[in-house]
C-alpha positions as CSV (number, residue, x, y, z in Angstrom):
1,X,0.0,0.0,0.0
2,X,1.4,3.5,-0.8
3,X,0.9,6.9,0.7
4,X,-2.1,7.5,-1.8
5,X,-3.9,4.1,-1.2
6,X,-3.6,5.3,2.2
7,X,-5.4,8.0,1.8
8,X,-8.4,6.3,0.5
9,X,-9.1,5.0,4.0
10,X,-12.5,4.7,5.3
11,X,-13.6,7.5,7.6
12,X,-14.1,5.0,9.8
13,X,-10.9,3.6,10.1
14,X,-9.5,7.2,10.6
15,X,-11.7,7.7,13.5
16,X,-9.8,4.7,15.3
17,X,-6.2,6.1,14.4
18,X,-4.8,8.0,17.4
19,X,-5.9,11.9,17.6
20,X,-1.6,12.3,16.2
21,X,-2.1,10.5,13.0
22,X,-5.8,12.2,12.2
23,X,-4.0,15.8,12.7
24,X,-0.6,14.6,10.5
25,X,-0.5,17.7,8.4
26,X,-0.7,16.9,4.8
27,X,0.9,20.2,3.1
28,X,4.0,22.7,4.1
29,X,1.7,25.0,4.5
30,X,0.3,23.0,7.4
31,X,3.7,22.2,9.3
32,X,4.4,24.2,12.2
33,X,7.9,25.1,13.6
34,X,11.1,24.0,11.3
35,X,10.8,27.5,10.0
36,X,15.4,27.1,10.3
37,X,14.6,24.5,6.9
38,X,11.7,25.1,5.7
39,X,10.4,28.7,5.9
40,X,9.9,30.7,2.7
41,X,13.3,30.6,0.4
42,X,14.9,27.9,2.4
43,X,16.6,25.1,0.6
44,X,14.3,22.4,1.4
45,X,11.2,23.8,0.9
46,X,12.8,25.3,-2.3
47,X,13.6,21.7,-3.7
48,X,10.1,20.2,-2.8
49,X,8.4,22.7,-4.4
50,X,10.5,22.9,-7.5
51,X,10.3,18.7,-7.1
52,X,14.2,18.4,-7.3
53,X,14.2,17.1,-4.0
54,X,16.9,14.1,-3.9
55,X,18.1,11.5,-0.9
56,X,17.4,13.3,2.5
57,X,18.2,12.5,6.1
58,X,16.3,14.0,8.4
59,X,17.6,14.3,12.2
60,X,15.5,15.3,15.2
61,X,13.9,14.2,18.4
62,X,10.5,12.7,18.9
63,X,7.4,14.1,17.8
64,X,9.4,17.1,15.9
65,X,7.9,15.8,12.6
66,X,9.9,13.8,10.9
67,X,7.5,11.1,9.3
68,X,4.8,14.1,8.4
69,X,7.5,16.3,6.2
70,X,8.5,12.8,4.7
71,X,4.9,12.6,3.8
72,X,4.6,16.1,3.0
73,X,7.1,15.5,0.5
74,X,5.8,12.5,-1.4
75,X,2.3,14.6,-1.6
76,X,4.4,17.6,-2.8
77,X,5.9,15.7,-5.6
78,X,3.3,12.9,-6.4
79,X,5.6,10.3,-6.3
80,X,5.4,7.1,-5.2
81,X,6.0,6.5,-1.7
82,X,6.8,3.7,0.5
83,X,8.3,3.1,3.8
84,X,9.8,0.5,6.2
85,X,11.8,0.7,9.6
86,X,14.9,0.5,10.9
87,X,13.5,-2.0,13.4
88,X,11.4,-4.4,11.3
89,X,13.1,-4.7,8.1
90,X,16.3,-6.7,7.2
91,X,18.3,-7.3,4.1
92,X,15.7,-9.2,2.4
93,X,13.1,-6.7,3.0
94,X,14.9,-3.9,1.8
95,X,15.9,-5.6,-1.4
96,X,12.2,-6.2,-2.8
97,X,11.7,-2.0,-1.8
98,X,14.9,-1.7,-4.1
99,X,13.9,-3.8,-6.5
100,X,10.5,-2.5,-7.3
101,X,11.6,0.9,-7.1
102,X,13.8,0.2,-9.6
103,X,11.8,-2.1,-12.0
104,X,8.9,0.3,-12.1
105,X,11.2,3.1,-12.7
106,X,12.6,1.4,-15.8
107,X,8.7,0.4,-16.8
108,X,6.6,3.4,-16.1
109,X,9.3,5.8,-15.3
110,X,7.5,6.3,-11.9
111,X,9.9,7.3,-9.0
112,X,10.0,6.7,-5.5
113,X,10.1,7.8,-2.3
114,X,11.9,5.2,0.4
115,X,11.0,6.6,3.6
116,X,13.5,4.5,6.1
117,X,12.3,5.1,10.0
118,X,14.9,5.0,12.7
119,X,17.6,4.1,10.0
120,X,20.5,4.4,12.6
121,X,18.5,1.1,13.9
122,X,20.3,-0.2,10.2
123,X,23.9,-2.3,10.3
124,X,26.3,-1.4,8.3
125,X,25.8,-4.2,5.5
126,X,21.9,-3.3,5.4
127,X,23.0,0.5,5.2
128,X,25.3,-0.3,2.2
129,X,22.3,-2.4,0.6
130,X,21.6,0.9,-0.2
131,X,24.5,2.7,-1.6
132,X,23.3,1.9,-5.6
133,X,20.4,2.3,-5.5
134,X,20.8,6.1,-4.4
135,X,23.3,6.3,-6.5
136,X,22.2,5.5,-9.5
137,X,18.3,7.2,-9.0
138,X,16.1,4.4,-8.6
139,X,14.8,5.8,-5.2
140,X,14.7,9.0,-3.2
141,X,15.8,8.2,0.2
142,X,14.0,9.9,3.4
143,X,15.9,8.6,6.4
144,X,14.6,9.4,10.1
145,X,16.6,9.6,12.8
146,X,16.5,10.5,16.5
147,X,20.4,9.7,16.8
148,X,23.6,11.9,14.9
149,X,23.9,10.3,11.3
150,X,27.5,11.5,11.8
151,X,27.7,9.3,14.1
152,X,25.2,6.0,13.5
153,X,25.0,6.1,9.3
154,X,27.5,5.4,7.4
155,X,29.9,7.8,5.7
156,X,29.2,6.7,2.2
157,X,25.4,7.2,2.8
158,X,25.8,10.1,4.6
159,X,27.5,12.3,2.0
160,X,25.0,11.1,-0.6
161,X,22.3,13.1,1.0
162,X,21.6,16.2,2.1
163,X,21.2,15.9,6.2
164,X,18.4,18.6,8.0
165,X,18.3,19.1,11.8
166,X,14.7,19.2,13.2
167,X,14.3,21.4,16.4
168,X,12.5,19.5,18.9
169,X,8.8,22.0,18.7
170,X,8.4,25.3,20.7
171,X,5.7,26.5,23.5
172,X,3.7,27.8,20.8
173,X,3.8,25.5,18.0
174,X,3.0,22.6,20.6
175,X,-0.3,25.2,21.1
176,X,-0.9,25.9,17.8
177,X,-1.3,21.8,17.3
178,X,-3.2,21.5,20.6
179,X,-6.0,24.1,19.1
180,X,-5.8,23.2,15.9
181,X,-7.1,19.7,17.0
182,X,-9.8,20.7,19.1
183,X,-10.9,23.2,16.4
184,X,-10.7,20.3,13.5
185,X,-10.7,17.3,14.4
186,X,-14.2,15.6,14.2
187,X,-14.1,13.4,17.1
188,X,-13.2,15.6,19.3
189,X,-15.9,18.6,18.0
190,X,-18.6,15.9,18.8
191,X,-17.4,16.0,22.1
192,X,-18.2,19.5,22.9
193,X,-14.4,20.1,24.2
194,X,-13.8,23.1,26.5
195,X,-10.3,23.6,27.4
196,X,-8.3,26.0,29.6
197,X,-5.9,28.1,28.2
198,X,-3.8,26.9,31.2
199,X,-4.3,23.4,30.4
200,X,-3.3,23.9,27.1
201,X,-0.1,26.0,28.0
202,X,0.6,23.2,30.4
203,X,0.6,19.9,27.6
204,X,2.6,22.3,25.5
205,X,5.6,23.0,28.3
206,X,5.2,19.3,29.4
207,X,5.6,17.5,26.3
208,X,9.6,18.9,25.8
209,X,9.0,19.9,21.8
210,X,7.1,16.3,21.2
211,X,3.9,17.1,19.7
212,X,3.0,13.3,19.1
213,X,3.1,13.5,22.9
214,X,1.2,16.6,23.3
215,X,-1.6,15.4,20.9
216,X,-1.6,11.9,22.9
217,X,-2.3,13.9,26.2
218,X,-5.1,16.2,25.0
219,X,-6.8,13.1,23.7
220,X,-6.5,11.0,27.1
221,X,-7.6,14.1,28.6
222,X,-10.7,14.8,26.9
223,X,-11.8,10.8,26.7
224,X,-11.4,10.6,30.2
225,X,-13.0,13.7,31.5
226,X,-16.8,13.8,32.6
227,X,-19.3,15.7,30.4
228,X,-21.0,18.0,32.8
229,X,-24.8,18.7,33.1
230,X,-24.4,21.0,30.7
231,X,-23.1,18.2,27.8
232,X,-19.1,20.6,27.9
233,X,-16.6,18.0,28.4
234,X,-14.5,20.9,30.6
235,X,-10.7,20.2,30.6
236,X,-8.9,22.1,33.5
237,X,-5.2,22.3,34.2
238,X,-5.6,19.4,36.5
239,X,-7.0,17.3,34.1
240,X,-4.0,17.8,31.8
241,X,-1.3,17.1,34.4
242,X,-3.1,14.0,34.9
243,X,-3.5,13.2,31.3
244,X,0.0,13.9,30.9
245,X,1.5,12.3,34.0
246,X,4.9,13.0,35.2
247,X,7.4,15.0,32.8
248,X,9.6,12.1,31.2
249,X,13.1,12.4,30.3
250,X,14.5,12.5,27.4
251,X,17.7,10.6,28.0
252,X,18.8,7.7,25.7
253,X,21.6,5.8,27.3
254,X,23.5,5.1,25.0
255,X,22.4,7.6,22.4
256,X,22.6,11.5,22.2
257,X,20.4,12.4,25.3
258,X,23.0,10.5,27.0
259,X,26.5,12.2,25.8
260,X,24.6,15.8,25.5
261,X,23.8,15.7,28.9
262,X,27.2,14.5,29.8
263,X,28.8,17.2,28.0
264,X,26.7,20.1,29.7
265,X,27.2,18.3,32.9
266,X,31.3,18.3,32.4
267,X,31.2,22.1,30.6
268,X,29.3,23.5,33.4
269,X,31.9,22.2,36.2
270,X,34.4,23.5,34.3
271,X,32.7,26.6,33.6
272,X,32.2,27.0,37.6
273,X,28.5,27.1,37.6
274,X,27.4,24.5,40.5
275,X,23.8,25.4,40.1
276,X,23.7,24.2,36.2
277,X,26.2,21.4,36.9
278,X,23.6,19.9,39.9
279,X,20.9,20.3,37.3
280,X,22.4,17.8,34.8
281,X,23.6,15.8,37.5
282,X,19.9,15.3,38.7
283,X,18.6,14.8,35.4
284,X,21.2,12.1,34.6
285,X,20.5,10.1,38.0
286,X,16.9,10.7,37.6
287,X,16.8,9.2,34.1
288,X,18.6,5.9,35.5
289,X,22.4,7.2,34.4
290,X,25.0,4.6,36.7
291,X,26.5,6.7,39.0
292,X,29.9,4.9,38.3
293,X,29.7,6.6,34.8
294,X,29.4,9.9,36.3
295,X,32.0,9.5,39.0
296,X,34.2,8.3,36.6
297,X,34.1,11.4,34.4
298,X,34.6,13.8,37.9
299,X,37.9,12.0,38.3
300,X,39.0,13.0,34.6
301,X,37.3,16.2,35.1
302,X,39.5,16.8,38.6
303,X,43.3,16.3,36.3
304,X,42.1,17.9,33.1
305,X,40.3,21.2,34.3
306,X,41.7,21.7,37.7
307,X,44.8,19.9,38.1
308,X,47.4,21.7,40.3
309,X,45.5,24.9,40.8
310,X,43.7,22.2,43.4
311,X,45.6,19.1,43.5
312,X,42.9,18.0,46.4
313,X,40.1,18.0,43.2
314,X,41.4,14.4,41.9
315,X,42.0,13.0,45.6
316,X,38.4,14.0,46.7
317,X,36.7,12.8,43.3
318,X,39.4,9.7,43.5
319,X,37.1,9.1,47.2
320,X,33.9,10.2,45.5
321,X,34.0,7.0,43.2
322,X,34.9,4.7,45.9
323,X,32.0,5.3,47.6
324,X,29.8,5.9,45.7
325,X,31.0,2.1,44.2
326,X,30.6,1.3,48.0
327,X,27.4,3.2,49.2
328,X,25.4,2.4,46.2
329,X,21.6,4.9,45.2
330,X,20.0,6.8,46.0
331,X,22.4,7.6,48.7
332,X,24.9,7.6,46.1
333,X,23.7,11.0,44.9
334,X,25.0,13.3,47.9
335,X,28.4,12.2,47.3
336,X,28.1,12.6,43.9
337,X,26.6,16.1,44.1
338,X,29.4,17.0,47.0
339,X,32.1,16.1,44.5
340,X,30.4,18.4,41.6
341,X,29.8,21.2,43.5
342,X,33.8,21.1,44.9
343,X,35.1,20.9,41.3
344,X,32.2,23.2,40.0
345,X,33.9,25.6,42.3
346,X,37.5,24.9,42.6
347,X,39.9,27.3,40.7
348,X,40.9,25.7,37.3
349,X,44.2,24.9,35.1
350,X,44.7,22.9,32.3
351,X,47.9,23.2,32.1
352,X,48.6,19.9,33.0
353,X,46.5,18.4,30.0
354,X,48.0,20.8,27.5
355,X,51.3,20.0,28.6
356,X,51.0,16.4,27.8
357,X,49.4,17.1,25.1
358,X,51.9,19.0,23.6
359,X,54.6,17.0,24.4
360,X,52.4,13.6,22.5
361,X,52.4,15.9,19.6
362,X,55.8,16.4,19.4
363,X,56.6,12.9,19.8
364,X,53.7,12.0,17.1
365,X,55.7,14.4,14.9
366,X,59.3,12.9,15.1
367,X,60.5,15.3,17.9
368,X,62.0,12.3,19.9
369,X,64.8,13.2,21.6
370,X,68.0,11.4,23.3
371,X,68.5,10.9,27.0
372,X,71.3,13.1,28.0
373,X,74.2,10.9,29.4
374,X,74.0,11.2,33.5
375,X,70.3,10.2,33.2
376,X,70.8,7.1,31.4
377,X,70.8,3.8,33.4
378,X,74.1,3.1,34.5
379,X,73.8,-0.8,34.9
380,X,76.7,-1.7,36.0
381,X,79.9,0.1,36.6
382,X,81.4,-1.5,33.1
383,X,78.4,0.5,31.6
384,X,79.2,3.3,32.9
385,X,83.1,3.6,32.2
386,X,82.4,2.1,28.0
387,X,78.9,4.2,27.5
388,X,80.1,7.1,29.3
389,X,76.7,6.7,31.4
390,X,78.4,8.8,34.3
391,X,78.0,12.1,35.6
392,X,74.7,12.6,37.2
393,X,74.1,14.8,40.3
394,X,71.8,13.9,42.9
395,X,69.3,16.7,43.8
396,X,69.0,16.4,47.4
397,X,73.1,16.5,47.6
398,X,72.8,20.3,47.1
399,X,71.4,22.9,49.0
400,X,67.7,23.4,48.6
401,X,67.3,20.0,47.2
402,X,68.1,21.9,43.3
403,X,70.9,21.0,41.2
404,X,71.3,22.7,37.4
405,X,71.6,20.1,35.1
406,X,70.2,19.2,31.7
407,X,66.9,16.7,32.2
408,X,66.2,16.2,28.4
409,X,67.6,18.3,25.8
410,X,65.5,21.1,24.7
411,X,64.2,24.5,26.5
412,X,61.1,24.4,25.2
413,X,58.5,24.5,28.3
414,X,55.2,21.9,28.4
415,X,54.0,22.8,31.8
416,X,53.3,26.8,32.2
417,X,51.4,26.4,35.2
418,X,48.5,29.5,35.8
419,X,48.1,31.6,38.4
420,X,45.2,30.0,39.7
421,X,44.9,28.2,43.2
422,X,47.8,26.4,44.5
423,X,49.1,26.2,40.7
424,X,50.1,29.9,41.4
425,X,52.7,28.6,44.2
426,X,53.5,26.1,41.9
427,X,54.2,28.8,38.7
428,X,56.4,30.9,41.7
429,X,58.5,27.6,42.5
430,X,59.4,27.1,39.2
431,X,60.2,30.9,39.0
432,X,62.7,30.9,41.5
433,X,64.2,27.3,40.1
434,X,64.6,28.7,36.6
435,X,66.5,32.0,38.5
436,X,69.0,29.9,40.0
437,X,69.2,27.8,36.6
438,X,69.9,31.4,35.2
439,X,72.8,32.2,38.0
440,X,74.6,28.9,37.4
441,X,74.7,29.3,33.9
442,X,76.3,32.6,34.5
443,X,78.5,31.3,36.3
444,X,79.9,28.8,34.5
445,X,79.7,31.0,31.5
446,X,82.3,33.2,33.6
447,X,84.3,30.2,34.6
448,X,84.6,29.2,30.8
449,X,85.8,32.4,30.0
450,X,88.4,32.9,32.4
């Protein structure tokens, strides 16, 4: 069955699909939101409407409206369309799409549409199944996905389409769905539908940009409300919140909810703001994240962006995983957040991380250097006296434990410490080591020269 079989459903059978699917907008003029690709002289909206549109990917979070534009599109340019999942299909599958796509192509010269949901759900072999048939025309490919493509599609698929970001749906284009299906819809006009502004408001903040899931909600709400004496089926702000339930979390664990919210976790510790960095902490617990995943990345956190400027970051976040390995949840979440809000607040240095960094890079570009002679191994004494492995001179020999002698063979500096925290005691140590270096080489400049 294609799109336009579809649409010669009984009236019936539409009254039974969910209140989502009987509002699926069936032109761009009906969309609401994605205004970033497809308001007026955008590229995407220029192609379906001049119906050049090739092989798209389209990348968003639930309910933003992926499936309706891919079926805007096949409406738009009356071509066939079909459509299979990432989760149900296999190789097999996809090969009689391909196949008949490209037979009736070479028949009737009829193109098609190949609308693939959840496509990252796709293996690499059934992802390259693909490959010639895009290629070589014999179907337009609309791939959905909720994860990066960057990331989960293959590279060779990936550069053979044009890739759009949907925007999960604002406040008021959640509202603009919410009326429009009380305003349209026929089921829910019998009903004689009253609702709040404030109810409305509420599903359209609630749902987090999914309008599938706003859509769902006002349904629940109004099959489940009483009709009054009056025959108004009245929906009130606390009908919505219990139509809607608690506020879910959009955190995939192993997805991008997952490493987004890591990454504003670890950015807003670094960038001292306790207050945003106990947010994503709480959000990542109360979506099920393990606790050992976050305590892990507090350790890393305490070398790479505090380091010396507080070398008691790495020992308390060091004790932080231990127990919370040892202490288990929920308790586990006080230690967690007494560790976040130490390093959220400690003074911060990389200087440390860029220093090994930039001494890997030299290394990685054939800067490898020799050993100066007193620091090589000595063995034995025979090694010494043939290698010439001899005159080293132990620090705490001399007076304030310092002795100038060449460590490896270069001046160039890899650890400029800051002047943050305890790194700034640090930067004045090494001040006053590199004066006396200064003095000695004097000296023995003056010695030479006498």
């Amino acid at each position: 069955m294609d799109l336009f079989e579809q649409d010669e459903i009984s009236a019936g059978d539409v009254a039974k699909q969910p209140l989502a699917a009987r509002m699926r907008p069936r032109t761009l003029e009906e969309i609401v939101g994605q205004d970033q690709i497809l308001g007026p002289g955008k590229l995407l909206r220029r192609a379906i409407e001049a119906d050049r549109l090739g092989s798209v990917i389209l990348y968003g979070p639930p309910g933003c409206g992926k499936t309706t534009l891919a079926e805007v599109i096949a409406r738009a340019t009356r071509r066939r369309f079909e459509r299979t999942s990432g989760v149900l299909a296999n190789v097999a599958i996809l090969r009689t799409h391909l196949e008949s796509a490209k037979n009736r192509r070479k028949t009737s010269g009829a193109e098609t549409i190949l609308f693939i949901d959840e496509i990252h759900r796709f293996n690499k072999a059934q992802q390259d199944v693909l490959l010639p048939y895009v290629e070589d025309g014999s179907i337009t490919l609309i791939g959905a996905t909720t994860h990066n493509p960057f990331f989960f599609i293959n590279s060779p698929l990936t550069s053979r389409s044009q890739i759009f970001q949907l925007e999960p749906l604002k406040e008021a284009s959640v509202l603009v769905l919410l009326r429009r299906a009380l305003e349209r819809d026929e089921s829910l006009k019998a009903m004689a539908i009253q609702a709040d502004d404030d109810a409305l408001e509420h599903l359209a903040k609630v749902c987090e940009g999914d309008g599938r899931r706003a859509l769902g909600a006002l349904e629940i709400a109004a099959l489940t409300t009483a009709r009054a004496d009056d025959g108004i089926v009245h929906i009130t702000r606390a009908a919505a919140e219990e139509s809607i339930q608690k506020k879910a979390v959009v955190y995939d664990h192993d997805e991008d909810g997952h490493y987004d919210t890591i990454s504003a976790f670890i950015k807003s510790v670094r960038g001292s703001d306790p207050n945003a960095a106990l947010y994503w902490l709480a959000k990542m617990l109360y979506a099920g994240e393990d606790p050992r995943f976050v305590a892990r990345r507090l350790v890393i956190l305490a070398s790479e962006d505090i380091g010396n400027a507080d070398p008691r970051g790495l020992t308390l976040a060091t004790s932080a995983m231990e127990a919370v390995e040892f202490v288990g949840m929920p308790e586990a979440r006080i230690i967690l957040a007494q560790a976040t809000t130490y390093l959220a607040t400690a003074p911060k240095s990389n200087a440390s991380y860029t220093g090994i960094e930039a001494a890997t890079d030299d290394i990685k570009n054939g800067r490898t250097l020799p050993v100066p002679r007193p620091l090589r191994s000595t063995g034995s004494k025979r090694a010494a006296k043939e290698f010439g492995h001899k005159g080293y001179q132990y620090a705490h020999d001399f007076e304030g434990h310092f002795v100038d002698q060449e460590y490896v063979p270069t001046s160039k500096k890899y650890y400029q410490p800051t002047a943050q925290g305890y790194e700034d005691t640090i930067r004045k140590r090494i001040e006053h080591w590199d004066g006396l270096r200064k003095k000695s080489k004097a000296a023995q400049e003056e010695t030479e020269g006498k």
